[in-house]
C-alpha positions as CSV (number, residue, x, y, z in Angstrom):
1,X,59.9,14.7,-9.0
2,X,57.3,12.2,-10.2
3,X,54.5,12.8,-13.1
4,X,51.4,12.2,-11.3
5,X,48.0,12.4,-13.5
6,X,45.1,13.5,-12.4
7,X,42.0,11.3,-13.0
8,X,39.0,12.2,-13.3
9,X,35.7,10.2,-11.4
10,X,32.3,9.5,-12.3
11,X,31.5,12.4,-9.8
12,X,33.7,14.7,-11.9
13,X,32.5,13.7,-14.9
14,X,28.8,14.4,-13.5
15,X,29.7,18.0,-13.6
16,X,30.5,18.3,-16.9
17,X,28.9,20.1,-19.6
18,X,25.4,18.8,-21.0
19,X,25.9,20.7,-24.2
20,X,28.9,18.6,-25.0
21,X,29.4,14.9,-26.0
22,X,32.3,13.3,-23.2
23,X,32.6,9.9,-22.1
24,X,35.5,9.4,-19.0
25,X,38.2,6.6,-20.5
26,X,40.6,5.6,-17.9
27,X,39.9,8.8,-15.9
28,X,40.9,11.3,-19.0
29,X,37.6,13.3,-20.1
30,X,37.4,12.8,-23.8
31,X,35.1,14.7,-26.0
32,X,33.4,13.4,-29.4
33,X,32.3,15.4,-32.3
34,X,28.6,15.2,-33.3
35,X,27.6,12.0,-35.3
36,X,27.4,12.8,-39.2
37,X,24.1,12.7,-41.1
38,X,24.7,8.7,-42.2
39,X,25.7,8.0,-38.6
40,X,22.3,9.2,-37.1
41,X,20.3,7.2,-40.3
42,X,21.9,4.0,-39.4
43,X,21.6,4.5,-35.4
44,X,17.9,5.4,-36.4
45,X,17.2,2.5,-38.5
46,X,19.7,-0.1,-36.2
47,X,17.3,1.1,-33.4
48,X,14.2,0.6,-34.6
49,X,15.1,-3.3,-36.3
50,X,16.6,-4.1,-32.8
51,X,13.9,-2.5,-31.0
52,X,10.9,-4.4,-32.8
53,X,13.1,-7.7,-32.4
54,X,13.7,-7.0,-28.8
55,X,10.3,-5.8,-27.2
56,X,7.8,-8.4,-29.7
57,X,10.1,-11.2,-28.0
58,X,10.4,-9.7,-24.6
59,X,14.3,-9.6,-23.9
60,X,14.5,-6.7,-22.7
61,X,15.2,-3.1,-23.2
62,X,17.2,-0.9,-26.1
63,X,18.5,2.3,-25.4
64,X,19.6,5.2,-28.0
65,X,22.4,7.7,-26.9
66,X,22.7,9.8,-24.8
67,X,22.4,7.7,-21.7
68,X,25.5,6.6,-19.1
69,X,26.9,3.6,-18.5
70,X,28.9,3.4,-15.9
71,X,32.2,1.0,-16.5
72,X,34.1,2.0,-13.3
73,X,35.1,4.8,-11.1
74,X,36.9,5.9,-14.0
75,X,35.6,4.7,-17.3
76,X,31.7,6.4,-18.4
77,X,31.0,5.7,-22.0
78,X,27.9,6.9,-23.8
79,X,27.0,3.9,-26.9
80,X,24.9,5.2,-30.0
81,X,22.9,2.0,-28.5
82,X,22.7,-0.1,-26.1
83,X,20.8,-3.4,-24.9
84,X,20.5,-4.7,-21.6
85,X,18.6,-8.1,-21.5
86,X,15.5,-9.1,-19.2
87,X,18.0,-11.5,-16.6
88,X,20.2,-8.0,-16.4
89,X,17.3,-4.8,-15.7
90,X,19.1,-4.9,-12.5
91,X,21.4,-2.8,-13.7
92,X,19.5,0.2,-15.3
93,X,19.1,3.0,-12.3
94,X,17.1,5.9,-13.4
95,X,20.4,8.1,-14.1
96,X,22.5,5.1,-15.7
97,X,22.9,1.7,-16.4
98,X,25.4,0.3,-13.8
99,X,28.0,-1.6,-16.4
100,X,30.6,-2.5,-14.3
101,X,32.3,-2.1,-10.6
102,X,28.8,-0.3,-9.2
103,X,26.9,-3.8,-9.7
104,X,29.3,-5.6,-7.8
105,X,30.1,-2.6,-5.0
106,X,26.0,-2.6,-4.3
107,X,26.3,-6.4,-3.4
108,X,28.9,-6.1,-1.1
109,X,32.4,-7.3,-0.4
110,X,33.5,-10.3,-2.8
C-alpha cells in the first residue's frame, strides 16, 4: 500500500475561500493568521518609501497584498509586497503576476 498525497493546483487553490489568507506551498493549502497591528504600520510605511522611489524613477510597479503570484502549478504565494520591474510587466496578468512556470509555458516548449 503506498502513501500517496494529494496536491493541490493553482485551479484548486482558485476555489478557495476569499475570507481567508492561503498561499499553495508545494501543493499543501496553508493558511496565515491576520498581520498584527506593527506588521500592517511597516507594510504601510515600506510601501509608500518603495512606492515614491519606484514610480518618480520609472522602474516599475509595487504591489501591496493581497495579490497572486503564481510560482508553479503548485506553489501560490501572496507577499505583504511585491515589485516587479519595467523590463518584467510582462508578467503581471490582470488576476496575477505570472512568477514562475506560467511565463515560460506561454512561450512555448524550451
Amino acid at each position: 500500500m503506498s502513501d500517496v498525497e494529494t496536491r493541490l493546483t493553482y485551479a484548486d487553490y482558485l476555489k478557495t475561500a476569499d475570507d481567508e489568507r492561503y498561499e499553495l506551498l508545494d501543493g499543501k493549502l496553508v493558511s496565515s493568521p491576520s498581520p498584527r497591528e506593527i506588521h500592517q504600520y511597516c507594510l504601510g510605511r515600506l510601501f509608500l518609501q518603495l512606492g515614491t522611489f519606484v514610480y518618480g524613477r520609472n522602474l516599475g510597479k509595487v504591489y501591496c497584498s493581497p495579490f497572486d503570484v503564481v510560482l508553479s502549478e503548485t506553489d501560490v504565494v501572496r507577499p505583504d509586497l511585491l515589485f516587479v520591474s519595467s523590463g518584467r510587466a510582462g508578467i503581471i496578468t490582470a488576476d496575477n503576476v505570472q512568477g514562475g512556470y506560467a511565463s515560460v509555458a506561454r512561450q512555448g516548449p524550451v
